[in-house]
Residue frames as qw, qx, qy, qz and C-alpha x, y, z in Angstrom:
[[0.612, 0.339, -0.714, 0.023, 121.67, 104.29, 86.47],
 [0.096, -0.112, 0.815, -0.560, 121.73, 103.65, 90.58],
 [0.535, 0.017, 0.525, -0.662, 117.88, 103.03, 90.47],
 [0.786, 0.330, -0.400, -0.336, 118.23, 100.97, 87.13],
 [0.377, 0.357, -0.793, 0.318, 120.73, 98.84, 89.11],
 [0.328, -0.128, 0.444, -0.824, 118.53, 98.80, 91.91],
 [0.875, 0.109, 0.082, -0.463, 115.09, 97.65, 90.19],
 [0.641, 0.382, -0.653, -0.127, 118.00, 94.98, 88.54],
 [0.012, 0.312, -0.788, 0.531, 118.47, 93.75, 92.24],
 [0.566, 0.067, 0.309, -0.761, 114.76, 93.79, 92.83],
 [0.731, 0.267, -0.408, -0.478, 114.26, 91.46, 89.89],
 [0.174, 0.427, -0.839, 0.290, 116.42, 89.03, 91.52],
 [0.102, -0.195, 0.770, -0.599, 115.01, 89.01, 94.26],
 [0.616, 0.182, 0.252, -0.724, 111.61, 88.49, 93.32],
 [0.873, 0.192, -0.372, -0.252, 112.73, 85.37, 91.14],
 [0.281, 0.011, -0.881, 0.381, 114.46, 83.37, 94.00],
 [0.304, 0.115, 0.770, -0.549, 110.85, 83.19, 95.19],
 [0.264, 0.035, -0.643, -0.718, 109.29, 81.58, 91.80],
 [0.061, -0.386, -0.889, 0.237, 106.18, 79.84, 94.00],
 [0.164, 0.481, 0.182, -0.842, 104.96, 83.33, 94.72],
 [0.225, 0.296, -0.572, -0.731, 105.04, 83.91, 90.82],
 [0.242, -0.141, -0.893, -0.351, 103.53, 80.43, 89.89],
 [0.049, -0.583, -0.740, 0.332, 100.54, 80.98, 92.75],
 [0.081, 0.480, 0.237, -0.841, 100.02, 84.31, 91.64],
 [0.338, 0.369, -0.463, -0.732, 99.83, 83.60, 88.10],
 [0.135, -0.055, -0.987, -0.069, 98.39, 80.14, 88.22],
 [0.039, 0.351, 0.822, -0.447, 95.38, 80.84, 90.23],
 [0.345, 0.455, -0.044, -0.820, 93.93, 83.30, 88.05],
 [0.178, 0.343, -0.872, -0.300, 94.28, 80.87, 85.27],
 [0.100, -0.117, -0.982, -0.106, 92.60, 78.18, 87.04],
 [0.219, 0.537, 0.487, -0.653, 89.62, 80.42, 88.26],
 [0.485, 0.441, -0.194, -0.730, 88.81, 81.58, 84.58],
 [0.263, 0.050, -0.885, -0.380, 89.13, 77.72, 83.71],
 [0.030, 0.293, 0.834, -0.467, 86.62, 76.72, 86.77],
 [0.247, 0.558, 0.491, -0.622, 84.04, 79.58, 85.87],
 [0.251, 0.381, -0.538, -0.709, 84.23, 78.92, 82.24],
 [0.288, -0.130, -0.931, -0.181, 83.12, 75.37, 82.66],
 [0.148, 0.304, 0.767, -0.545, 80.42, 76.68, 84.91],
 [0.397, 0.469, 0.152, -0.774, 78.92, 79.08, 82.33],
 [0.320, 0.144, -0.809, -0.471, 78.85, 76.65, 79.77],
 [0.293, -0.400, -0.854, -0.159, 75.99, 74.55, 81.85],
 [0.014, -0.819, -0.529, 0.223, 74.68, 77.35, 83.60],
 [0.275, 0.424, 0.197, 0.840, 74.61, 80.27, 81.52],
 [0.271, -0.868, -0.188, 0.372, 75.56, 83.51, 83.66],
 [0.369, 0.906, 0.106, 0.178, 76.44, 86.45, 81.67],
 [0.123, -0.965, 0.232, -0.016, 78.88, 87.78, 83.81],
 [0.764, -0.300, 0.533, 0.207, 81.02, 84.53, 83.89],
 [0.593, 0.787, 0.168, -0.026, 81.07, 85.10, 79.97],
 [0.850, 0.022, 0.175, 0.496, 84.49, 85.14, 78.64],
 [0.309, 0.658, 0.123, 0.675, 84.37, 88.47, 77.11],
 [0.437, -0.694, -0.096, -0.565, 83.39, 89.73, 80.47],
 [0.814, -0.520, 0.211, 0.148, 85.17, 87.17, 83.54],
 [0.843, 0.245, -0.103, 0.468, 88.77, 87.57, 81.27],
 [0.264, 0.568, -0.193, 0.755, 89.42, 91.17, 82.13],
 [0.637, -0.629, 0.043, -0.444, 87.70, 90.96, 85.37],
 [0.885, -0.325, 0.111, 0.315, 90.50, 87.64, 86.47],
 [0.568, 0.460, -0.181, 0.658, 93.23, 89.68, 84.48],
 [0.263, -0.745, -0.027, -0.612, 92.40, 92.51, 87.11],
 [0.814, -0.514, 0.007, -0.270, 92.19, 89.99, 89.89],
 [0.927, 0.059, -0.107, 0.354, 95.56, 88.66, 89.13],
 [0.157, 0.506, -0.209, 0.822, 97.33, 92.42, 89.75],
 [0.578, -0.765, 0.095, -0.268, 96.15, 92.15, 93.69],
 [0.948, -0.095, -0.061, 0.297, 98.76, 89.29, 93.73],
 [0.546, 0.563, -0.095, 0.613, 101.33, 91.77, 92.47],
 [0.282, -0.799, 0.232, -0.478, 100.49, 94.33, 95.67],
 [0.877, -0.480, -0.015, 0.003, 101.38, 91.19, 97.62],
 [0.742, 0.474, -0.101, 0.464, 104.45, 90.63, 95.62],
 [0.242, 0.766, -0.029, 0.595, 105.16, 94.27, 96.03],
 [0.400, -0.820, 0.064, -0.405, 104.67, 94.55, 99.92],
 [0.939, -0.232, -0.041, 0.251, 106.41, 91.52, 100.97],
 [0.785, 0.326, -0.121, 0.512, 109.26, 92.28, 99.29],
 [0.209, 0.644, -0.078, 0.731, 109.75, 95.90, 100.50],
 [0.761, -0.580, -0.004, -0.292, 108.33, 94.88, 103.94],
 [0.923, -0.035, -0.088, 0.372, 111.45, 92.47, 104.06],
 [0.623, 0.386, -0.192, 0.653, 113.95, 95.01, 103.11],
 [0.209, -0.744, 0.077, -0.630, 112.76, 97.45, 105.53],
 [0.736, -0.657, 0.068, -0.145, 112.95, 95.21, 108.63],
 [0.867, -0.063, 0.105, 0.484, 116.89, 94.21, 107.52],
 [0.314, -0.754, 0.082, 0.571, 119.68, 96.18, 107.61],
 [0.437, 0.432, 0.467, 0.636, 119.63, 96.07, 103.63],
 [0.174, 0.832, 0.357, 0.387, 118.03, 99.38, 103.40],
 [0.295, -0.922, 0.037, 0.248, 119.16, 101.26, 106.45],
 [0.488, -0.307, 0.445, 0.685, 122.98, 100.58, 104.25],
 [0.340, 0.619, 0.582, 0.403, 121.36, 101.49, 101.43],
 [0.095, -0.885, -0.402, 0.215, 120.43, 104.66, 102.71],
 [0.482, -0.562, 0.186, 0.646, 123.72, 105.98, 102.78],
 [0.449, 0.461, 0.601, 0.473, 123.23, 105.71, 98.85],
 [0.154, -0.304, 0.034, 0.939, 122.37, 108.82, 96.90],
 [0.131, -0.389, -0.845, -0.342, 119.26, 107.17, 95.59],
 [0.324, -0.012, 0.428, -0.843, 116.00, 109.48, 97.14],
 [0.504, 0.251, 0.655, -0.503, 112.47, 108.22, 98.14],
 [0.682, 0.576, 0.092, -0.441, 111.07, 108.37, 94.29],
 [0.366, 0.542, -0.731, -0.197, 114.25, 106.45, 92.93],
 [0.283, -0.173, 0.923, -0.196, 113.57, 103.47, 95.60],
 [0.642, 0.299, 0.599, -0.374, 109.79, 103.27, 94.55],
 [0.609, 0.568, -0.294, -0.469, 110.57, 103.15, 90.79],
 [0.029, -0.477, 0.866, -0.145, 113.51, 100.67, 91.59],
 [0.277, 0.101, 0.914, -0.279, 110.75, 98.34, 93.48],
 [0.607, 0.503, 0.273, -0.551, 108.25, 99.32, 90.81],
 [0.394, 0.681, -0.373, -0.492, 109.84, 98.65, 87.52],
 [0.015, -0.272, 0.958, 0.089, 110.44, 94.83, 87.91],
 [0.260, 0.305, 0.865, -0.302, 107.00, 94.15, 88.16],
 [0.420, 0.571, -0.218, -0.671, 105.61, 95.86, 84.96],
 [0.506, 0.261, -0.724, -0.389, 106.87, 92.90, 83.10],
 [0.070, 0.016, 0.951, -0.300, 105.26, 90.57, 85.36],
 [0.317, 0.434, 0.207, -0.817, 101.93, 92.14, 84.90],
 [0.211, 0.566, -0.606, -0.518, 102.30, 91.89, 81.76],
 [0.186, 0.137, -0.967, -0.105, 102.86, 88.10, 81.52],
 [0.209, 0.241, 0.852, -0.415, 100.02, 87.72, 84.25],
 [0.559, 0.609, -0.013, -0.562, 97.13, 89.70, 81.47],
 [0.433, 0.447, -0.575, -0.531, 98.75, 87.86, 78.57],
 [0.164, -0.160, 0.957, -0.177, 98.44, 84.50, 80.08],
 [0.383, 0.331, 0.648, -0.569, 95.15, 85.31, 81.05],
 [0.435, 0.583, -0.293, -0.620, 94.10, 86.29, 77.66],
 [0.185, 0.334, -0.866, -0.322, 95.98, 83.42, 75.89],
 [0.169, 0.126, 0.956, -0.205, 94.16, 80.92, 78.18],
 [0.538, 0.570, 0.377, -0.494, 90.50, 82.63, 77.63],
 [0.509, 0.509, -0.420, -0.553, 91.59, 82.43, 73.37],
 [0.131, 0.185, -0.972, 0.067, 91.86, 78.81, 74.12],
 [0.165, 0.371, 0.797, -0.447, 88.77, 78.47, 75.67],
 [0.245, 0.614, 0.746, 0.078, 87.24, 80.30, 72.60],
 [0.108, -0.775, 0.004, 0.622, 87.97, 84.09, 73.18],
 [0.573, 0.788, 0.191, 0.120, 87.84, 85.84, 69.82],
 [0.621, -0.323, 0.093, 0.709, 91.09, 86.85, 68.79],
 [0.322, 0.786, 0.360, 0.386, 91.27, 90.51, 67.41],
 [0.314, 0.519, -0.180, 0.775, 92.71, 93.74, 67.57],
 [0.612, -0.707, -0.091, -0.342, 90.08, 94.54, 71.10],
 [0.815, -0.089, -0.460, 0.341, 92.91, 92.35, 72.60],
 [0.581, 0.280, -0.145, 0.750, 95.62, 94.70, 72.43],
 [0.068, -0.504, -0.030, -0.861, 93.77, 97.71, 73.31],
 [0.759, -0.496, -0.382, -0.177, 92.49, 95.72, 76.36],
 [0.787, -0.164, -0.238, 0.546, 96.01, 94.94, 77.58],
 [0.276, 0.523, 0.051, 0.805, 96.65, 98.87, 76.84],
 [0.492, -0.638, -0.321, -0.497, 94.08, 99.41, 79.15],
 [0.906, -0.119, -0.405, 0.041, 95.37, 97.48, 81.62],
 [0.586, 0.279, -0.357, 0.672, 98.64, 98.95, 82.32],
 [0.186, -0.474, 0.335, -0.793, 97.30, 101.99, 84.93],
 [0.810, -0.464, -0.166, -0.317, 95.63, 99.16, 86.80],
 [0.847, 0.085, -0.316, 0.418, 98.70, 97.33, 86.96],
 [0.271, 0.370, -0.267, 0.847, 100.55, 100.47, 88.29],
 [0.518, -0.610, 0.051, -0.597, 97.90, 101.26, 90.78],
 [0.887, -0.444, -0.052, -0.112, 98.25, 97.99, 92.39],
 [0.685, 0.282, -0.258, 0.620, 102.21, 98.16, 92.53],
 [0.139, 0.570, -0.191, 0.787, 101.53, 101.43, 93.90],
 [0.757, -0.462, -0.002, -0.463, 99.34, 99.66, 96.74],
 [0.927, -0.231, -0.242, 0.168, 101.88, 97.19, 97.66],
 [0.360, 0.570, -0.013, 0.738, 103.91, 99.91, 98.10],
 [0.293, -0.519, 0.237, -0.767, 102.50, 101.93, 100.41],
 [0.886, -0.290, -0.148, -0.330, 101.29, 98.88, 102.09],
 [0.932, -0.037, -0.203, 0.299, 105.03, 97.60, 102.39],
 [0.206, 0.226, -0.474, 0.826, 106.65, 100.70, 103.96],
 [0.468, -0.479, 0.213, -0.712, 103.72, 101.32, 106.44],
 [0.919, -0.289, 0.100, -0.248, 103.08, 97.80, 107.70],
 [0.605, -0.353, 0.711, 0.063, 105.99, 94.65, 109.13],
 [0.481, 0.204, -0.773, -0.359, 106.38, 91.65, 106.59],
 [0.146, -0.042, 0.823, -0.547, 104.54, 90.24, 109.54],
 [0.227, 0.460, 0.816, -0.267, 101.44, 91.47, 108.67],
 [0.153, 0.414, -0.354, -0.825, 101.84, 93.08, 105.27],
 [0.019, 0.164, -0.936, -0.311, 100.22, 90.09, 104.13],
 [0.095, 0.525, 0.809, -0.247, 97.06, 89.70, 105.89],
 [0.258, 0.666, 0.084, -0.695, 96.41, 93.68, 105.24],
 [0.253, 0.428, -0.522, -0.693, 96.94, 92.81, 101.36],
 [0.105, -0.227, -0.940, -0.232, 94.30, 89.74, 101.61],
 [0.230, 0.698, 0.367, -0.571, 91.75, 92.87, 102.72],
 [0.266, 0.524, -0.296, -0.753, 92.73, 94.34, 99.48],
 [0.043, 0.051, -0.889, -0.452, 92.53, 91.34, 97.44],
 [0.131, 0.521, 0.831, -0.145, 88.83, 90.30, 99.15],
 [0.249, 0.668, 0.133, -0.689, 87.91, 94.15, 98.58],
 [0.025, 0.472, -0.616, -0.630, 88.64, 93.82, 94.70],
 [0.032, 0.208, 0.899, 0.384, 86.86, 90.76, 94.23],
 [0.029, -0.663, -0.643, 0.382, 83.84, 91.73, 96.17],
 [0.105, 0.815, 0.213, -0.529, 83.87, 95.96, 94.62],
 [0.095, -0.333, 0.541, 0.766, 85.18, 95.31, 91.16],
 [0.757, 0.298, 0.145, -0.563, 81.95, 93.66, 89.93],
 [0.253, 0.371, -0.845, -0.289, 84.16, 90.67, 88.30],
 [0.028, 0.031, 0.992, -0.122, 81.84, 88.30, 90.21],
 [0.145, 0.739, 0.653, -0.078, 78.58, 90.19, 89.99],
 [0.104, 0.659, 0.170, 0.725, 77.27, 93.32, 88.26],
 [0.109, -0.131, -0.502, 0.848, 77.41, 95.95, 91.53],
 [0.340, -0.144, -0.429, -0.825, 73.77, 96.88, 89.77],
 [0.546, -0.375, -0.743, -0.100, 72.31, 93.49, 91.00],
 [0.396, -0.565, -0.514, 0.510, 72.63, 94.86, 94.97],
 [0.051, 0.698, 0.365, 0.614, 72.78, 98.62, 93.79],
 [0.444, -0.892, -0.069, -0.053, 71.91, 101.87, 96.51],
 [0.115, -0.865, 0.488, 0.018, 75.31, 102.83, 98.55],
 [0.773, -0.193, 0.568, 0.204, 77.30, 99.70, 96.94],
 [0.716, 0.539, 0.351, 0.271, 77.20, 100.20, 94.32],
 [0.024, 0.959, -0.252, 0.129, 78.39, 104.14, 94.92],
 [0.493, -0.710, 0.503, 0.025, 81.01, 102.80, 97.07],
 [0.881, 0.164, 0.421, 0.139, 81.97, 100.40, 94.46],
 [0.641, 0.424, 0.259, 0.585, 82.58, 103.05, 91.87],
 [0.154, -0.941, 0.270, -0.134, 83.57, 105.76, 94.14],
 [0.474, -0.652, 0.478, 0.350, 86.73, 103.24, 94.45],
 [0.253, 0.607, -0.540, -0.526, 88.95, 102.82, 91.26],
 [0.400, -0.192, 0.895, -0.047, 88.46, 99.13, 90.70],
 [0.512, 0.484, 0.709, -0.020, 85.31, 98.79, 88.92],
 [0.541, 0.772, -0.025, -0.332, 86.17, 101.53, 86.40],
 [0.207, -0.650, 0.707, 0.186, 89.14, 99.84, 86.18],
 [0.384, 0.133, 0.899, 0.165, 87.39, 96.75, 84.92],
 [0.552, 0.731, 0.394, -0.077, 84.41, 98.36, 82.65],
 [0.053, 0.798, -0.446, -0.401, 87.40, 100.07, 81.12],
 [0.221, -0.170, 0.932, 0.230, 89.24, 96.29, 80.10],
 [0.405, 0.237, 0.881, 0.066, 85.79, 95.47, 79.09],
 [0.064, 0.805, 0.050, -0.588, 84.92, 98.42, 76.83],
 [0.217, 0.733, -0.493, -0.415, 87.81, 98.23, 75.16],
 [0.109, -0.115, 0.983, 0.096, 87.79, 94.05, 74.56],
 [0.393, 0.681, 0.595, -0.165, 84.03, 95.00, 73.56],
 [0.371, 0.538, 0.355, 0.668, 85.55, 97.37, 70.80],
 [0.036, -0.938, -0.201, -0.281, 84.05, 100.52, 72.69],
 [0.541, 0.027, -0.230, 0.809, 86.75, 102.96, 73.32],
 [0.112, -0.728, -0.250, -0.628, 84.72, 105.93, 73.60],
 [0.742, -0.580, -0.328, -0.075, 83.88, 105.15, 77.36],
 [0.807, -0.166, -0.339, 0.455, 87.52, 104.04, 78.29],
 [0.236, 0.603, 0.006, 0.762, 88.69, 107.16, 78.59],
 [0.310, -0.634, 0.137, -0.695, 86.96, 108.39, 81.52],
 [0.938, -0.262, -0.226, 0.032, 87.19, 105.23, 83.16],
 [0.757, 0.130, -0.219, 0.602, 90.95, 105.29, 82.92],
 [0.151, 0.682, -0.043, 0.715, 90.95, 108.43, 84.09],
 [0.615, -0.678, 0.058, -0.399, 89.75, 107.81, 87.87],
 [0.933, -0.064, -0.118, 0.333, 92.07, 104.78, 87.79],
 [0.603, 0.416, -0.165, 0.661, 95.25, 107.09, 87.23],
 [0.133, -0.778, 0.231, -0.568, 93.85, 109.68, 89.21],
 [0.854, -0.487, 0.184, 0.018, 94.17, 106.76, 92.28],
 [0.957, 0.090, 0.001, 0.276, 96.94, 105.57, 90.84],
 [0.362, 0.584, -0.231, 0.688, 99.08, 109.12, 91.62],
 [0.510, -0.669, 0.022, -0.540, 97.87, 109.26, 94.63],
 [0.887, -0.397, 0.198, 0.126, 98.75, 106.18, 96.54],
 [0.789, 0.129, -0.055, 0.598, 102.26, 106.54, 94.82],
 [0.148, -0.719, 0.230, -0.638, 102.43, 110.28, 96.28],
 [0.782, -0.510, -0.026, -0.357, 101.47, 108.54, 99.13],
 [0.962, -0.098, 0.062, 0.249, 103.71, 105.35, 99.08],
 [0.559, 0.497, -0.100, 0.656, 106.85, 108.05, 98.18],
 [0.223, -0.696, 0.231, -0.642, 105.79, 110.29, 101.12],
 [0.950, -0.262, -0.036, -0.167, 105.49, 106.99, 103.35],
 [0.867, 0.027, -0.112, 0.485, 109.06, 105.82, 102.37],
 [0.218, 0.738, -0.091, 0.632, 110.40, 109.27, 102.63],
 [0.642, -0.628, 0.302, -0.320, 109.51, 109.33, 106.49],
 [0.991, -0.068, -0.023, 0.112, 111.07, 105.61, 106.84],
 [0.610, 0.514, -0.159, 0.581, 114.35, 107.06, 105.28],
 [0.135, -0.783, 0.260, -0.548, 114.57, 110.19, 108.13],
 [0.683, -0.603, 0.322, -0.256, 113.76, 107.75, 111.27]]
C-alpha cells in the first residue's frame, strides 16, 4: 500500500507537466503522418504502415525514459527523497512506485499510434492486439532506462544523456532503415542491443507471425531485468549516501 500511494504521487506529478506528455505523444504521431505521405509518392517499403507503425510506437517509449529520468532526477536533487527515506519503502518499492504510472502512458502512446496508422489505412484485425501485447516488455525496458539514467545522472544532464538514447534507437532499431542495407558489425551491434528485436517482434506479430516473437521478446526481457537490477542497485547506493 506505501508504494501504491507512492506511484499515486508519481502520477501527479507527471500530470502537472502535461507539455512533456503532449510532445512526447504528439511527435510520434506527426512523424508516422509525415512518412506516410512520403511513401505514398515515393514508395519505400520500410516507411510502409505495417512496418513504420510499430517502429514510431517503439520510438515513442524513448520519450517515456525521458519522462522517467527527469522526474526521478528531480526528486533526488530535493530534499523530497532524502525525507522519504526515513519511510519503510526499500530500493525495489521506489522503482515500482516511479514505474507503475507510466505503464498506462505507454499504453495510450502505442494505441494512439495504432489508431492514427488505422486512419491512414492500417488494417484493423486481431494482429493489433497481439502487437500491443508485444509491446509491453519494450515499454518496461525503457522505464527501466530512465531509471537508471535518473538515479545515476543530475536533472541537469539527465536529459541530454537520454537524447543519446533516443538518437541510438532511431539509428539501431532499423525503424528508419533495414540494419541489412549497411550490414557487417552494424548490423551485429544493432541486434546485439535489444531494440531491433524489440521492433521485428511488433512487426511479426502485426504481420500475423507469432512463431518468431518469442525469441525476439526474449532478449528484450532479458535487457529489460537487467537495467532494472541495475537501476534498483543504483538507487539502493543513493539511499545509503
Amino acid at each position: 500500500m506505501r508504494m501504491l500511494a507512492f506511484a499515486s504521487r508519481n502520477r501527479k506529478e507527471l500530470i502537472r507537466d502535461p507539455l512533456s506528455l503532449v510532445f512526447g505523444i504528439g511527435l510520434p504521431i506527426f512523424l508516422l503522418l509525415i512518412m506516410t505521405a512520403l511513401q505514398r509518392n515515393v514508395s519505400i517499403a520500410v516507411f510502409s504502415l505495417t512496418n513504420f507503425t510499430p517502429g514510431i510506437a517503439i520510438f515513442s517509449f524513448s520519450f517515456i525514459s525521458l519522462f522517467t529520468g527527469m522526474l526521478i532526477a528531480r526528486d533526488l536533487s530535493t530534499s523530497f527523497l532524502t525525507r522519504l527515506f526515513a519511510s519503510p519503502l526499500t530500493a525495489a518499492d521506489y522503482i515500482a512506485g516511479y514505474s507503475l504510472p507510466l505503464l498506462p502512458i505507454a499504453l495510450v502512446q502505442s494505441m494512439l499510434c495504432f489508431a492514427t496508422a488505422a486512419a491512414l489505412g492500417l488494417k484493423l484485425d486481431d494482429n493489433i492486439f497481439w502487437t500491443l501485447l508485444t509491446l509491453v516488455p519494450a515499454a518496461l525496458l525503457f522505464i527501466a532506462f530512465g531509471l537508471l539514467l535518473g538515479t545515476l545522472f543530475n536533472d541537469r544532464s539527465v536529459g541530454g544523456i537520454t537524447s543519446i538514447l533516443i538518437q541510438v534507437v532511431a539509428f539501431t532499431s532499423g525503424m528508419w532503415f533495414d540494419l541489412g542495407m549497411v550490414g557487417g558489425a552494424y548490423k551485429a551491434v544493432g541486434y546485439a542491443l535489444p531494440f531491433a528485436h524489440a521492433l521485428d517482434a511488433a512487426r511479426e506479430a502485426l504481420a500475423g507471425n507469432l512463431a518468431p516473437v518469442g525469441g525476439h521478446l526474449l532478449w528484450v526481457l532479458a535487457y529489460t531485468l537487467l537495467i532494472f537490477a541495475l537501476a534498483i542497485l543504483a538507487f539502493r547506493k543513493k539511499m545509503k549516501e
